[in-house]
N, C-alpha and C positions, 0 to 999 in steps of 0.2 A: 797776046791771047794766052797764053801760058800763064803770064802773072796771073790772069783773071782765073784760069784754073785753081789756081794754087792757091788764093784768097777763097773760091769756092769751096773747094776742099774742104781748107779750116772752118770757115764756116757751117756747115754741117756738121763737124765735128763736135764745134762748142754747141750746137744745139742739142744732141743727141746730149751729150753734159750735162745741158743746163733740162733735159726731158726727164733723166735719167735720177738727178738730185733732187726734185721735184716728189720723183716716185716716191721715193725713199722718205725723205720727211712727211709727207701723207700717211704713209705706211706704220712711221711711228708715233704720229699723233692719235690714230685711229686704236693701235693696239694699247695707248696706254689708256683714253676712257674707258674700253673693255674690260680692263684688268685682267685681260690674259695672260698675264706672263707668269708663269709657273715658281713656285717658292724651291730656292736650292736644296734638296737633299743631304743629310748628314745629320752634324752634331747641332750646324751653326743651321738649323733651319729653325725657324720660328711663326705661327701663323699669326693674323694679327689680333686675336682674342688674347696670345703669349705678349705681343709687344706693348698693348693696351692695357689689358685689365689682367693681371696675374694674382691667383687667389693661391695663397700658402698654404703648404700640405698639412692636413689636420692630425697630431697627433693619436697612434694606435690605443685600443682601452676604449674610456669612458669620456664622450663627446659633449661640451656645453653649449647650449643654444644661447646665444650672445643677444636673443630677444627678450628671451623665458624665464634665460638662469636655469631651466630645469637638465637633469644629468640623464643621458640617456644613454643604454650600453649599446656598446657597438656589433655592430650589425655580424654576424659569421654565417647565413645564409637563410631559408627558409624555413629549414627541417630543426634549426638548430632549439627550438623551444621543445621540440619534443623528445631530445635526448638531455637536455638538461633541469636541473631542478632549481627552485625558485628559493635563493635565501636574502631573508632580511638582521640588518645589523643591528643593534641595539643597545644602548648605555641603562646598566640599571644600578643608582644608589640606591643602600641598604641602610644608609644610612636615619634616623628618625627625626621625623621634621617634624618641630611644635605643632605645626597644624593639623594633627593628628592627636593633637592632644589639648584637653583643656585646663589642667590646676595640675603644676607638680608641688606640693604640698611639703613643704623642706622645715624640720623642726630644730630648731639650736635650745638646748639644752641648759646650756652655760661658757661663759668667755671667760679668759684669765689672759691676763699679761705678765712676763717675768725679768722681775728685776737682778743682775748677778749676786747681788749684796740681800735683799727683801724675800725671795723665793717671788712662787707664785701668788698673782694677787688677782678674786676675781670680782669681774668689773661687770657682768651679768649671770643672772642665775634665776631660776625658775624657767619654764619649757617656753617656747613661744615658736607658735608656727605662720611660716611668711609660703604666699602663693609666689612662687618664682615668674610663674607666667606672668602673673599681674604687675610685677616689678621691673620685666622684661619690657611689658609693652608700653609702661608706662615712661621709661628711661631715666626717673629717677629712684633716688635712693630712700627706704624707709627705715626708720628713728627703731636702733637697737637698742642703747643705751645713753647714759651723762652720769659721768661719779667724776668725786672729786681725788686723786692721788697725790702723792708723793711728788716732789721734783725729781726727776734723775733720768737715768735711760734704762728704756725696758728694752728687751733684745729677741724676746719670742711669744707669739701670741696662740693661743690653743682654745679650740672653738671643740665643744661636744656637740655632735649631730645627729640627727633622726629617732623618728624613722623617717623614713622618705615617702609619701605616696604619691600614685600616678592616678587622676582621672582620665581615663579617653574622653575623644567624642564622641557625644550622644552617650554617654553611658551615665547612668545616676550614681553609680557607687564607685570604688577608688580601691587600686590593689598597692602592694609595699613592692618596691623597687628595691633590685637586691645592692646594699652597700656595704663592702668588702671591710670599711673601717669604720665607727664614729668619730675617731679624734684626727681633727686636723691641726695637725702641729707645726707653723713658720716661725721662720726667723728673721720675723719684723721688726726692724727698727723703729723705736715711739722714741718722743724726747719729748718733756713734761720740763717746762718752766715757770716758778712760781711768778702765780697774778697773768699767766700766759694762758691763750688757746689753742687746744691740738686736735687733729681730729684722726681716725682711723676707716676706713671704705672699706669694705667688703663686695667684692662685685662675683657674684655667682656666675659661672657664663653655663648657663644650661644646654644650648645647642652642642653642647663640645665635650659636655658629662653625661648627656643620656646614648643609652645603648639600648639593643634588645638581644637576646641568647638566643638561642636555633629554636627553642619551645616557646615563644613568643613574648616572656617574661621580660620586663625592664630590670635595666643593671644602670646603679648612677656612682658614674666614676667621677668627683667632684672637680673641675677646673676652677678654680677661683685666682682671681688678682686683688689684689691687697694694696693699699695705697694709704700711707702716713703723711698727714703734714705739721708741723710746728709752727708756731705765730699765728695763729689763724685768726684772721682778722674780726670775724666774728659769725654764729649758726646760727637756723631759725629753723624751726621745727611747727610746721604745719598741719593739722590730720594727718599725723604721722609722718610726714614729707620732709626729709632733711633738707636745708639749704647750706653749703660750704661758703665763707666768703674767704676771697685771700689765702693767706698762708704760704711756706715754704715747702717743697717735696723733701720727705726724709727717705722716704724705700717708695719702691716700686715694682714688685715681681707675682710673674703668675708660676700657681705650680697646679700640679694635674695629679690623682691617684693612681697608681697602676692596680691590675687584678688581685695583688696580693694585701692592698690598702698601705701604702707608701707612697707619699706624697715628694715628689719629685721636680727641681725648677726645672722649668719649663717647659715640660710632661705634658704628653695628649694622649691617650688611647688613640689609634686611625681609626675611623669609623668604617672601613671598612675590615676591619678583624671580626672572626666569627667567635662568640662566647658562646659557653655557653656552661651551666650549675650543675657542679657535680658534688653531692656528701657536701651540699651547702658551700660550697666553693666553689671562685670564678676561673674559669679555663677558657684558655685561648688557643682554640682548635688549628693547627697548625695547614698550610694551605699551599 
């Protein structure tokens, strides 16, 4: 009778056990569909918009919208438009762009080329005037001269220029652009050999020689590149339209005037310098 006690006993025992483990895993199955259970407090807590989708911090200043592209300033509160004032930024060239202009009217005078032994010898003469623009758009070159020389080597070439004039657009008549020198004097390399072809280029760069002075007058500071060749295979000359075939490079260099008419290798005015004519002379207003 005792044993039987003693087996009852346990037995009740392990039931209340096995009533009691029962509770328990219920208990945790239930609260975890709920999602009750509270996120740790501290550094290491994190909700789960943090653990899923984490959007980086946008730097302070001026905001892009990654749809638009457009720049929008950042936000400092409601009131902030009525204590601040509104400025816009702005790039302005002074510089003058051909298409503000229709004919610049460029006159050569006369050419000479000079031999160290022969002096100078000239190889065009009488006035002739070329529309630069026209020459510009066209991208080729038109027929200055054809003489026949000497064999040898010439060493500097000197071109007499202007006047210069400028037509605007839309305007019918045409003012003189102020040029500080007419003689452009380089020291071009020619080589001339008998029963041989040479040829010499002159390329005007007009965008890079016009200017305008503070009273709205044009100022043409001359940029030109020069270009010799020897052997030349052979030219054709079209309504006036040079054609070059062949040939070897002899020189090749540009030079540019400055305001006092000094012709300088590889010289530009900055087009943004301010000129401007004083007692007929070019000044560059210091800035």
């Amino acid at each position: 009778m005792g044993l039987m006690k003693k087996y009852y006993f346990f037995g009740i025992i392990g039931l209340i056990v096995l009533l009691l483990a029962g509770f328990f895993i219920f208990t945790a199955e239930e609260t975890s569909d709920n999602g009750a259970v509270p996120a740790p407090s501290g550094e290491g807590a994190k909700t789960s918009a943090d653990a899923g989708d984490q959007t980086a911090p946008q730097p302070s200043g001026s905001q892009t919208s990654p749809k638009s592209g457009l720049t929008k300033p950042p936000s400092s509160g409601a009131t902030s438009s009525k204590n601040q004032g509104r400025v816009i930024f702005a790039l302005k060239d002074e510089f003058v762009s051909l298409d503000q202009i229709d004919s610049i009217l460029f006159t050569i005078n006369e050419i000479q080329v000079q031999n160290p032994s022969k002096g100078w010898i000239t190889v065009m003469s009488g006035s002739k005037v070329f529309d630069l623009i026209k020459i510009y758009k066209s991208g080729s070159p038109e027929f200055l001269s054809e003489v026949n020389i000497d064999p040898g080597a010439y060493t500097q070439l000197r071109i007499s220029a202007g006047p210069i004039r400028i037509v605007r657009r839309g305007s019918s008549g045409s003012e003189e652009a102020k040029l500080p020198s007419g003689e452009l004097k380089i020291p071009a390399r020619i080589s001339v050999a008998k029963g041989e072809n040479s040829s010499v280029e002159i390329d005007i760069l007009s965008e890079k020689s016009i200017h305008t002075a503070t009273d709205g007058k044009y100022i043409f500071l001359p940029v030109l590149r020069v270009e010799t060749k020897s052997n030349v295979t052979s030219f054709q000359v079209r309504q006036n339209i040079v054609t070059i075939i062949g040939g070897a490079g002899m020189y090749d260099a540009t030079y540019g005037m400055d305001e006092n008419g000094i012709l300088k290798d590889g010289y530009r005015l900055s087009p943004a310098a301010k000129l401007e004519i004083v007692d007929d002379k070019i000044k560059i207003i210091p800035q």
